[in-house]
Kinemage of the C-alpha trace (Angstrom):
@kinemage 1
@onewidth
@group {chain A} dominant
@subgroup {mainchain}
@vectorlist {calphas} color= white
{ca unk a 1} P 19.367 142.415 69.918
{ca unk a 2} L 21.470 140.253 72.432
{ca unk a 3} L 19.343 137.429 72.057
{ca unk a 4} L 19.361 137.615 68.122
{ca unk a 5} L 23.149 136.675 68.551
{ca unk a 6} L 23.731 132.948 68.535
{ca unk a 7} L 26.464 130.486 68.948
{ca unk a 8} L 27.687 129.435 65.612
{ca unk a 9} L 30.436 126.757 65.914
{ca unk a 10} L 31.539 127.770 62.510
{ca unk a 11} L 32.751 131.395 64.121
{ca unk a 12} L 34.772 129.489 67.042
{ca unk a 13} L 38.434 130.745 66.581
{ca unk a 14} L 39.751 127.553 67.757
{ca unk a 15} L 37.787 124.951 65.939
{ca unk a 16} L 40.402 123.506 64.408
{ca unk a 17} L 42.671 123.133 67.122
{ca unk a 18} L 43.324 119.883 68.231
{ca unk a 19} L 45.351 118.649 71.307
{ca unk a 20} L 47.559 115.224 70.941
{ca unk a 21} L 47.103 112.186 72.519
{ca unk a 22} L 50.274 112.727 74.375
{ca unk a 23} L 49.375 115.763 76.259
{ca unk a 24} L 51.717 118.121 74.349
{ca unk a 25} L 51.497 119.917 70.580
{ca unk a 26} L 54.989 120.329 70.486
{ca unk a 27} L 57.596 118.236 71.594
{ca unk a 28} L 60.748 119.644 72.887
{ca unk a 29} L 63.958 118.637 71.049
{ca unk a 30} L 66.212 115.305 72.620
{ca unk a 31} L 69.330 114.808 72.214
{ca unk a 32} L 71.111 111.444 72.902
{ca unk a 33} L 73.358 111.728 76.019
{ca unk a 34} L 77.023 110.724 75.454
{ca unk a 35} L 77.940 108.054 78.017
{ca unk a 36} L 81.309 108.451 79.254
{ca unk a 37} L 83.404 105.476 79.964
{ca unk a 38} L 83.315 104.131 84.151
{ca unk a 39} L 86.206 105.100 86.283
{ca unk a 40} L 86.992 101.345 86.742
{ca unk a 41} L 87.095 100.586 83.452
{ca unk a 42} L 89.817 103.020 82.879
{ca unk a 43} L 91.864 102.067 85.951
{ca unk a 44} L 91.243 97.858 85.420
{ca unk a 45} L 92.381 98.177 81.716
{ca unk a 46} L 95.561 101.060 82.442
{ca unk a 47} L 96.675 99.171 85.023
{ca unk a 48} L 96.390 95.812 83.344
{ca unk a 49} L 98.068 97.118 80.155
{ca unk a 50} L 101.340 98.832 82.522
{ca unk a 51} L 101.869 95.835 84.422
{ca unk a 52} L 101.028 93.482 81.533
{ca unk a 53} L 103.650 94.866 79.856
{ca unk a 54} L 105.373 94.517 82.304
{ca unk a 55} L 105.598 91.223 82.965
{ca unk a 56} L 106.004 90.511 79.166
{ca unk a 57} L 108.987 92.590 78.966
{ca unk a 58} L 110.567 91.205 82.489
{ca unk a 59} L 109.709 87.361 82.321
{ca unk a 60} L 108.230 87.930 85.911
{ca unk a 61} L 106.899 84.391 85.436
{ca unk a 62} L 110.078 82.766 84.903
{ca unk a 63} L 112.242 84.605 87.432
{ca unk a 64} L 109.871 84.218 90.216
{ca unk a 65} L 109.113 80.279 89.367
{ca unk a 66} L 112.983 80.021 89.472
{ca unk a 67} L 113.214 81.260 92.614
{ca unk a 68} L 110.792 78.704 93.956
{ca unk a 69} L 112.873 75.626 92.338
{ca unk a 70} L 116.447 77.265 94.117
{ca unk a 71} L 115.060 77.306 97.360
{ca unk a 72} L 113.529 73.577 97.003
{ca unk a 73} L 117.319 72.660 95.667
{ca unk a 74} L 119.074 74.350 98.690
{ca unk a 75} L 116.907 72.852 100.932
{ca unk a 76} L 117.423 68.954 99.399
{ca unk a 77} L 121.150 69.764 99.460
{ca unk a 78} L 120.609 70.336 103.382
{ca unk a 79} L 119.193 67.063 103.579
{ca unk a 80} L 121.992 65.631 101.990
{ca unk a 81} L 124.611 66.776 104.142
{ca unk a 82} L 123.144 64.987 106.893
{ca unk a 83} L 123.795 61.485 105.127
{ca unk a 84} L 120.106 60.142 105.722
{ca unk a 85} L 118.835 56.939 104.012
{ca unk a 86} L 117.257 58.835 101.170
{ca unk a 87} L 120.753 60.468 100.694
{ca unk a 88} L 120.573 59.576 97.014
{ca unk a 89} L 116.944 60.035 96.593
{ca unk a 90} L 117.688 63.923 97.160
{ca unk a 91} L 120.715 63.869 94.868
{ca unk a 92} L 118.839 62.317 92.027
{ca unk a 93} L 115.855 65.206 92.835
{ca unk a 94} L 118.878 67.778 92.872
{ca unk a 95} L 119.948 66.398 89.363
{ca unk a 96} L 116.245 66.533 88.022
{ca unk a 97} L 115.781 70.231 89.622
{ca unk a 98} L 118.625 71.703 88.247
{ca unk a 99} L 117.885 70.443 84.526
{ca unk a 100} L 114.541 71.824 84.592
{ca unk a 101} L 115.708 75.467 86.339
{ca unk a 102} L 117.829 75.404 83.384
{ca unk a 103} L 115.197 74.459 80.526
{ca unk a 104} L 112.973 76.960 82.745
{ca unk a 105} L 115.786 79.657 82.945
{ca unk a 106} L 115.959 79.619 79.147
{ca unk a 107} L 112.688 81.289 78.891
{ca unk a 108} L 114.900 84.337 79.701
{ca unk a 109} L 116.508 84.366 76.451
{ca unk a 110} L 112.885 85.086 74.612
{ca unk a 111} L 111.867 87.781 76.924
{ca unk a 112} L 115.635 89.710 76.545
{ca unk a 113} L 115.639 89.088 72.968
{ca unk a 114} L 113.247 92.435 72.565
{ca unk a 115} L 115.401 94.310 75.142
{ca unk a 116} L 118.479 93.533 72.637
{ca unk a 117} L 116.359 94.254 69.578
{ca unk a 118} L 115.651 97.939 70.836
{ca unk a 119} L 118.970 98.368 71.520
{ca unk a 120} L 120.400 97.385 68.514
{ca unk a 121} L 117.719 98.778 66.907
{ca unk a 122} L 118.289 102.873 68.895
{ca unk a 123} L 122.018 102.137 68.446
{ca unk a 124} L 122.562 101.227 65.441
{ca unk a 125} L 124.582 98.299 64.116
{ca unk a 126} L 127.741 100.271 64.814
{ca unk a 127} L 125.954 102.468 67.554
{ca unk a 128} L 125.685 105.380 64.453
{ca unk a 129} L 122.531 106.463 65.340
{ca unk a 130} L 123.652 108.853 68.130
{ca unk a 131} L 120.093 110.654 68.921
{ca unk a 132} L 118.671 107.579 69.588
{ca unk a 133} L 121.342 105.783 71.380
{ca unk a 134} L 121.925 108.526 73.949
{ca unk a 135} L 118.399 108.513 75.053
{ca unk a 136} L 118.899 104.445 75.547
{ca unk a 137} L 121.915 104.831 77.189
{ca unk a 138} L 120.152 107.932 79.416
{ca unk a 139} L 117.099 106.098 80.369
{ca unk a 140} L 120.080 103.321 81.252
{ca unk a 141} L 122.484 105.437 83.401
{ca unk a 142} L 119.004 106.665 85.555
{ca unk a 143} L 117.661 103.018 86.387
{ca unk a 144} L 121.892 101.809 87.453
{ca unk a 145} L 121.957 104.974 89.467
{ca unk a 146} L 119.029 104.048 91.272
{ca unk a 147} L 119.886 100.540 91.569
{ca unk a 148} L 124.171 101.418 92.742
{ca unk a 149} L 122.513 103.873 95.149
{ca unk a 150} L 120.448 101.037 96.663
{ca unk a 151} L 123.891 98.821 97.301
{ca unk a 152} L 125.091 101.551 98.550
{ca unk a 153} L 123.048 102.991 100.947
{ca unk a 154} L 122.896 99.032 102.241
{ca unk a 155} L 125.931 99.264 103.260
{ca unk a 156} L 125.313 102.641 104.905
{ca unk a 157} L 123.249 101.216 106.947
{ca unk a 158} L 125.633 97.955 107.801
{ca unk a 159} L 128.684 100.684 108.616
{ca unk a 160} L 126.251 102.320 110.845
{ca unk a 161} L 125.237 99.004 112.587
{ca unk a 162} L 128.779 98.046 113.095
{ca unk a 163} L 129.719 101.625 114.368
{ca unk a 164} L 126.921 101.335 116.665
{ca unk a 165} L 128.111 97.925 117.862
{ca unk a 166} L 132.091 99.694 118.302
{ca unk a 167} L 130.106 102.100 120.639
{ca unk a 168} L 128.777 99.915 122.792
{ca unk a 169} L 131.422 97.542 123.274
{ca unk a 170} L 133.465 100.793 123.956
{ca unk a 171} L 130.953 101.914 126.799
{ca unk a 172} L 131.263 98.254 127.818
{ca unk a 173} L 134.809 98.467 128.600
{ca unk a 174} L 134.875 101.458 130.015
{ca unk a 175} L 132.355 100.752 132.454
{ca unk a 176} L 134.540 97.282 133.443
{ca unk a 177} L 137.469 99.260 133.751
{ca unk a 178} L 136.095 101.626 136.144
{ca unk a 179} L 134.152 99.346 138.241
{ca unk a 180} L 137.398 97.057 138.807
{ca unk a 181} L 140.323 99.321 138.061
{ca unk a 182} L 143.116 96.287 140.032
{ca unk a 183} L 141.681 93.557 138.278
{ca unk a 184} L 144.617 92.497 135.623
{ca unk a 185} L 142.240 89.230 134.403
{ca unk a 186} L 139.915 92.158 132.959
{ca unk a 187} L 142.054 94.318 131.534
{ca unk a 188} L 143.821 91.263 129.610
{ca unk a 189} L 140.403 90.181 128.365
{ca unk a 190} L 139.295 94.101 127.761
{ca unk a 191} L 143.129 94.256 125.793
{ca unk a 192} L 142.405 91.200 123.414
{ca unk a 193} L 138.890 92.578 122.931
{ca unk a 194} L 139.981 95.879 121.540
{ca unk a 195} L 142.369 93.854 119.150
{ca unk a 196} L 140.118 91.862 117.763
{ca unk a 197} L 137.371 95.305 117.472
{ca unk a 198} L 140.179 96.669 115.287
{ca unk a 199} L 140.765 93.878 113.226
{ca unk a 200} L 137.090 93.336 113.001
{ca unk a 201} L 136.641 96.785 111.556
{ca unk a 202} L 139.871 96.527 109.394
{ca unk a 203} L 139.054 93.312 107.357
{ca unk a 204} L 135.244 95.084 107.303
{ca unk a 205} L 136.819 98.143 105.442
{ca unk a 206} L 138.951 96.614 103.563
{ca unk a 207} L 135.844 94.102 102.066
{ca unk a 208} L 133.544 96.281 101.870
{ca unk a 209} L 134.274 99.984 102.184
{ca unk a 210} L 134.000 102.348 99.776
{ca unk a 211} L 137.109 101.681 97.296
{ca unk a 212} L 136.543 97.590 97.600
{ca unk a 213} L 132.929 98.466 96.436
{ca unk a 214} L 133.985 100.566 93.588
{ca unk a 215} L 136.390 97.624 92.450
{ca unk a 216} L 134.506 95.403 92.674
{ca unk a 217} L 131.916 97.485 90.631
{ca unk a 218} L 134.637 97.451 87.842
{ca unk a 219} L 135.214 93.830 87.731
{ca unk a 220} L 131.861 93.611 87.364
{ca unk a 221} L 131.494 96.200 84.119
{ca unk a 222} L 135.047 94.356 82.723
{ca unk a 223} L 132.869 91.100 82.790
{ca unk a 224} L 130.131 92.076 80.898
{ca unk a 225} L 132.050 94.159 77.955
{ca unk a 226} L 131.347 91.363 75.877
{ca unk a 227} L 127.870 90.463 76.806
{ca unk a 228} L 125.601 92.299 74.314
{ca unk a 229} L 127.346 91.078 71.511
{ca unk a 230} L 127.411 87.261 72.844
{ca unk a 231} L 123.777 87.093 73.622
{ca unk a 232} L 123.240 88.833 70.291
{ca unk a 233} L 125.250 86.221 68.398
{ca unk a 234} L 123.800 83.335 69.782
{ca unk a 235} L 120.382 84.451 69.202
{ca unk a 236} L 119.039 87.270 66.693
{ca unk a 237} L 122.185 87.391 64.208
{ca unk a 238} L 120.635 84.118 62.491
{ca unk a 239} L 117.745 82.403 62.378
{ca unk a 240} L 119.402 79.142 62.793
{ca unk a 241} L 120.299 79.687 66.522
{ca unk a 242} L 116.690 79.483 67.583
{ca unk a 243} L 117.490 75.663 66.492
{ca unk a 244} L 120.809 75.907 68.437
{ca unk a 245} L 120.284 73.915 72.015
{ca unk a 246} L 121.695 76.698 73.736
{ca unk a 247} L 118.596 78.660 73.203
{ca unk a 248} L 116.441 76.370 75.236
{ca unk a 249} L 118.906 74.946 77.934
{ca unk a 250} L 119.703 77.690 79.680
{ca unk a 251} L 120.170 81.461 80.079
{ca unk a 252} L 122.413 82.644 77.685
{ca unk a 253} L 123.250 85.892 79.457
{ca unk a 254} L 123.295 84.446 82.821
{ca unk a 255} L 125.889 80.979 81.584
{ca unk a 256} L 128.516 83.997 79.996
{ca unk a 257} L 128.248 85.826 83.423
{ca unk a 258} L 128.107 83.098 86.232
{ca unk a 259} L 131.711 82.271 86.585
{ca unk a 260} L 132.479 85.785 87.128
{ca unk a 261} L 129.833 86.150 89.701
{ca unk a 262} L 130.606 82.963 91.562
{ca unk a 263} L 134.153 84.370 92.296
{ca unk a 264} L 132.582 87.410 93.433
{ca unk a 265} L 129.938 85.412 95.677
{ca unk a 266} L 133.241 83.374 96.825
{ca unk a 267} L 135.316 86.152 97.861
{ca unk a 268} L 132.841 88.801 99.641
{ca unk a 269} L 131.578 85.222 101.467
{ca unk a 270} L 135.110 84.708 102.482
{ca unk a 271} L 135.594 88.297 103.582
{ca unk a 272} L 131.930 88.398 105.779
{ca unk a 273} L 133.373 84.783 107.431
{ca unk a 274} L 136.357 86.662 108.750
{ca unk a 275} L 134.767 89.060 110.171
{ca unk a 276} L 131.935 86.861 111.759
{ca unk a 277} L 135.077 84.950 113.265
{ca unk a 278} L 136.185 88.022 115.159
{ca unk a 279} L 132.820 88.741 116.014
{ca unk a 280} L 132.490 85.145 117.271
{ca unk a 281} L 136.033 85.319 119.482
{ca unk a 282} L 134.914 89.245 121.231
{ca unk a 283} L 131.828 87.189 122.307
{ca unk a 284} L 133.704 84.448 123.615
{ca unk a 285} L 135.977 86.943 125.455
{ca unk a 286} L 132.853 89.189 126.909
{ca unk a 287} L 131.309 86.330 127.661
{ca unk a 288} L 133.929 85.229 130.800
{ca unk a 289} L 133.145 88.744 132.149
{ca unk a 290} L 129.678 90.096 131.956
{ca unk a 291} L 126.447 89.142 133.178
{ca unk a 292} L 124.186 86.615 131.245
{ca unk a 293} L 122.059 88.956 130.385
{ca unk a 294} L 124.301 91.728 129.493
{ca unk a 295} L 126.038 89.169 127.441
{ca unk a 296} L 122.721 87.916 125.886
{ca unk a 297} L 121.990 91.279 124.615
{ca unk a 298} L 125.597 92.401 122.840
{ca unk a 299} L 124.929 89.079 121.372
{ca unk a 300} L 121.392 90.029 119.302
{ca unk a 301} L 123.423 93.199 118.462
{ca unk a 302} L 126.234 91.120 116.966
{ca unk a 303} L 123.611 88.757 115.300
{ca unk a 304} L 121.934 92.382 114.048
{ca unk a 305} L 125.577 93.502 112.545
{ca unk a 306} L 126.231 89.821 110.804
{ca unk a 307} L 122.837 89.439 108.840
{ca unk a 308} L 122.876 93.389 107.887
{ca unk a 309} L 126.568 92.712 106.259
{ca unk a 310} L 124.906 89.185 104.730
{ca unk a 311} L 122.220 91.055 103.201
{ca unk a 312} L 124.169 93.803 101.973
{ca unk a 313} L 126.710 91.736 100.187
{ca unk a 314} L 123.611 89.357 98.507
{ca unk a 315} L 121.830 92.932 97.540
{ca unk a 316} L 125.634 93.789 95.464
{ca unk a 317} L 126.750 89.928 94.667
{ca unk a 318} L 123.665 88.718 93.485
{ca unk a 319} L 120.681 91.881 93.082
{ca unk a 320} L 122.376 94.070 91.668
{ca unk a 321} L 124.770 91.952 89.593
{ca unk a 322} L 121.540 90.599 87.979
{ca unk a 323} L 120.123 94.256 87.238
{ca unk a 324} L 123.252 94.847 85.837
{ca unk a 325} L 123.799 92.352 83.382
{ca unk a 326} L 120.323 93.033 82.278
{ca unk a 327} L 120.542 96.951 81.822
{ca unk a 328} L 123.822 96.065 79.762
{ca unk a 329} L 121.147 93.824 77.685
{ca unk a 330} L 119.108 97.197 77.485
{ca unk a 331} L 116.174 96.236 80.026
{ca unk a 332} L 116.002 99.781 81.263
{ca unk a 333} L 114.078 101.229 77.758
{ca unk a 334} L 112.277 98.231 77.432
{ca unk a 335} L 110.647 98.206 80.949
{ca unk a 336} L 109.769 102.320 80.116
{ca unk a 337} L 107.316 101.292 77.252
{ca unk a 338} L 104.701 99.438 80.330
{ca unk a 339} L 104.713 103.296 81.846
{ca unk a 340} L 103.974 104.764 78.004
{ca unk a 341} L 101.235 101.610 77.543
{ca unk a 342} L 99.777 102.660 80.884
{ca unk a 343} L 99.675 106.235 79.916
{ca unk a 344} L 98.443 105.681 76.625
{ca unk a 345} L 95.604 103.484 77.485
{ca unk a 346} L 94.536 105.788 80.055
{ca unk a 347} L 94.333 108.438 77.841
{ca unk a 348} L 92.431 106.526 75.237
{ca unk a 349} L 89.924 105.594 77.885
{ca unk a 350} L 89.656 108.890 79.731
{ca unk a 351} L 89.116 110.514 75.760
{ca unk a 352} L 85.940 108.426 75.754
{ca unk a 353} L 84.411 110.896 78.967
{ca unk a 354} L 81.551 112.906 77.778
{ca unk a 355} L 82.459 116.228 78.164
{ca unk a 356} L 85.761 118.529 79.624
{ca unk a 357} L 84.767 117.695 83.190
{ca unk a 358} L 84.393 114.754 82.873
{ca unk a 359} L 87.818 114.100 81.453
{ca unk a 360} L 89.422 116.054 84.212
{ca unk a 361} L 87.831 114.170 86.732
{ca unk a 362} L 88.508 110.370 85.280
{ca unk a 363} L 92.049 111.392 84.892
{ca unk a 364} L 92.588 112.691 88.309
{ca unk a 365} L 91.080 109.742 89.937
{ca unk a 366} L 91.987 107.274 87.772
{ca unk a 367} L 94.080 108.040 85.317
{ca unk a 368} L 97.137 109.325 86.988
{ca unk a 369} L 96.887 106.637 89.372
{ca unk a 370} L 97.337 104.150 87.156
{ca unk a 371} L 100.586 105.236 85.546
{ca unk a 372} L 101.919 106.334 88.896
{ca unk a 373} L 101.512 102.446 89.815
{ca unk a 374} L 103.364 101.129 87.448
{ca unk a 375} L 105.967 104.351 87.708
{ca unk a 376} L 106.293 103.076 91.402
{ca unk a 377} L 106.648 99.298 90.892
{ca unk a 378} L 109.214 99.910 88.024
{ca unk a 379} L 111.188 102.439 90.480
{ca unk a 380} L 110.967 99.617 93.556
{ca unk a 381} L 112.483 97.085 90.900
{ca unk a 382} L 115.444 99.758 89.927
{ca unk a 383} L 116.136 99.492 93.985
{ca unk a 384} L 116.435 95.844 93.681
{ca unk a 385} L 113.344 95.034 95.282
{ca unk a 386} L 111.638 91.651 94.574
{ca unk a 387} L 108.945 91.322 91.909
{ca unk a 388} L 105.915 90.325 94.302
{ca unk a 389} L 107.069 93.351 96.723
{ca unk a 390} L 107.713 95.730 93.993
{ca unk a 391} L 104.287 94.778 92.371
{ca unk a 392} L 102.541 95.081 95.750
{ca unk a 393} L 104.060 98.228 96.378
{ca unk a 394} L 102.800 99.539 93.041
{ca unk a 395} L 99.251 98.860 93.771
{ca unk a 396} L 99.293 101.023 97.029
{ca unk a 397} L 100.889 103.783 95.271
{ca unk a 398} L 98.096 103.354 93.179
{ca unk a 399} L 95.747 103.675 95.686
{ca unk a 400} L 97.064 105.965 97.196
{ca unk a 401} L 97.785 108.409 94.576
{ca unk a 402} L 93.634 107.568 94.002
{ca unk a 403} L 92.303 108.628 97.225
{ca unk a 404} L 94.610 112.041 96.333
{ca unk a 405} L 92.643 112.227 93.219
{ca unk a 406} L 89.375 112.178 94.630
{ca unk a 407} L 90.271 114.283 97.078
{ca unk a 408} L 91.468 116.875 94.572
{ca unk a 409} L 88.428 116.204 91.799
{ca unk a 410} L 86.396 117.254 94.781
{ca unk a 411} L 88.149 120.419 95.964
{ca unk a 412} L 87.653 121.360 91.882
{ca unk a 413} L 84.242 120.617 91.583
{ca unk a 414} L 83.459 122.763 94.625
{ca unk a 415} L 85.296 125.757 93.783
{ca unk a 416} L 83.607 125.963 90.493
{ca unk a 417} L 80.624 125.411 92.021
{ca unk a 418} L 81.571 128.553 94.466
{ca unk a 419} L 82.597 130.570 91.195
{ca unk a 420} L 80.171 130.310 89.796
{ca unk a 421} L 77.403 130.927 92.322
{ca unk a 422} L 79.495 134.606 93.279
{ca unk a 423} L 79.294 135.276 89.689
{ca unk a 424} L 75.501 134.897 89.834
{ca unk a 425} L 75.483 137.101 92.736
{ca unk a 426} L 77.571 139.538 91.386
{ca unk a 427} L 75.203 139.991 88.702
{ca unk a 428} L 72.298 143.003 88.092
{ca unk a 429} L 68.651 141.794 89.092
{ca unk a 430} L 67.008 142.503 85.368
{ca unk a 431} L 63.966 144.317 85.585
């Protein structure tokens, strides 16, 4: 009977099961999540490795404090010349300046002692170790290259300004000739004019054309000959000259040199003062026979031609004689290994992502971005440009070559995301 038929707890089929506190019998299985390393990180500690390096291996410190001490020194000797009452106050601070630039210069000698370590080091003490010495000398040739092509192209541009100038002062007299064709005062003035344009651009060719460049370029490579193996004398070839005076009185490198470059300092001076001259005696001549303001304005485009032929001759005289003497000391190799710190950081960081993706995405962004920062700062100082520029430079590159990243990270991500969502559609419902 249905009634007979009772509930026995004893029969239930699940008597015995139990639910946990927590809600759930069984708990699904966790694993720990990897944590990748931030984008920041990477980029703060690649781009502080590159352009410590950097610095270490230039003695940006030293150069750019120098700097600071020849500008106070040519502005005391300013003073002097005008023969005030602290006339020999400012000598005596002249005296004391130029002792410590020198003490301060000698820091120079510590931070080119590596760059003349590789090198003996890839060349071998008798430069047998030709593998190693032709990629030295290669990574050489490509940072004077860039650095010639920078004097050069200077003076492209001063040829052009001066060219420019010969075509307006041509116009000039043209115009004066037609518009008072019976005048003989003019065409005297016009006459001497066109003398001194051709003597002008005669004594400019001749100091600083093409084949002057080039020879001077040679005096400059006969002058150092001699330079590796007198810096490495006086320094690593015994211990004892780290005792020696010379090691912390001055630059080593820069006291065999600066005769040499004073004559050449000397001589293009001389040769830019000639030409100024002329320049100086057409505008005295145009000046009797054009308009004020006609006159004012050849004037700025003389002023224009002078300081472009200054600043071409200090970029060759002084720049570039500099870079040279310190790619003969083997700076060019040296300065490489802040790129291969960069890149290797980088990669050690951007190895710590969590996954593939990831590691894509942190090199893209940041990554690349920091080695192509210190690839541009190092390429801006092969062009001779200053330290602060060539550093601030870098860091926009930098930036830039970030917001290209992202930009490209993102185009990735979404066409994998687009992939992968046709693949899914491309697929058989299962039934």
């Amino acid at each position: 009977m249905i009634n007979q038929v009772g509930s026995d707890n004893s029969m239930r089929v699940f008597r015995d099961f139990k639910q946990p506190q927590s809600g759930y019998f069984i708990m699904p299985q966790q694993q720990e999540e990897k944590k990748g390393v931030s984008g920041k990180k990477i980029a703060l500690y690649a781009t502080g490795a590159g352009f410590g390096v950097l610095a270490l291996m230039k003695g940006v410190m030293s150069k750019s404090f120098t700097k600071v001490l020849n500008k106070w020194k040519i502005s005391l000797e300013q003073k002097v010349q005008k023969n005030s009452k602290l006339t020999n106050f400012y000598k005596f601070i002249i005296d004391k300046i130029t002792v410590f630039r020198n003490h301060f210069e000698s820091i120079n000698n510590f931070t080119t002692l590596k760059d003349v370590a590789l090198q003996r080091l890839m060349f071998g003490k008798k430069g047998e170790r030709t593998f190693t010495r032709k990629i030295h000398e290669g990574i050489t040739r490509v940072f004077d290259k860039i650095s010639r092509r920078t004097v050069n192209t200077s003076y492209a541009k001063t040829h052009r300004r001066f060219a420019g100038l010969n075509d307006q002062m041509a116009a000039i007299n043209e115009r004066l000739l037609r518009e008072n064709p019976n005048d003989p005062r003019i065409k005297e003035i016009i006459n001497q004019i066109k003398t001194q344009i051709s003597t002008v651009n005669t004594s400019l060719n001749d100091g600083f054309g093409i084949n002057a460049r080039n020879a001077r370029l040679r005096q400059m490579n006969e002058a150092s000959e001699g330079l590796f193996e007198n810096f490495w004398n006086a320094s690593l070839s015994s211990v004892r000259n780290f005792r020696s005076r010379n090691m912390y009185s001055s630059f080593i490198a820069e006291d065999y040199l600066l005769p040499h470059k004073t004559r050449m300092i000397k001589e293009t001076t001389a040769l830019a003062k000639t030409s100024r001259e002329g320049l100086d005696e057409i505008l005295k001549l145009y000046k009797e026979i054009l308009p004020e303001k006609e006159y004012l304005q050849l004037e700025k485009q003389v002023q224009k031609a002078s300081k472009s032929l200054k600043k071409s001759i200090d970029i060759e005289t002084n720049k570039y004689f500099d870079k040279s003497r310190d790619l003969k000391l083997g700076a060019a190799p040296t300065d490489v290994l802040s790129i291969l710190a960069t890149a290797g950081t980088a990669a050690w960081f951007v190895g710590k992502s969590k996954d593939k993706d990831e590691r894509i995405s942190a090199s893209l962004k940041y990554g690349i971005p920091a080695v192509g920062a210190i690839a541009t700062s190092l390429y801006c100082s092969a062009k001779l440009i200053s330290g602060g520029k060539a550093l601030l430079f870098g860091l926009l590159s930098g930036w830039a070559i970030n917001k290209v990243g992202v930009f490209a990270d993102n185009v990735r991500k979404q066409y994998a995301v687009n992939v992968s969502f046709q693949n899914k559609k491309a697929q058989p419902d299962k039934v």
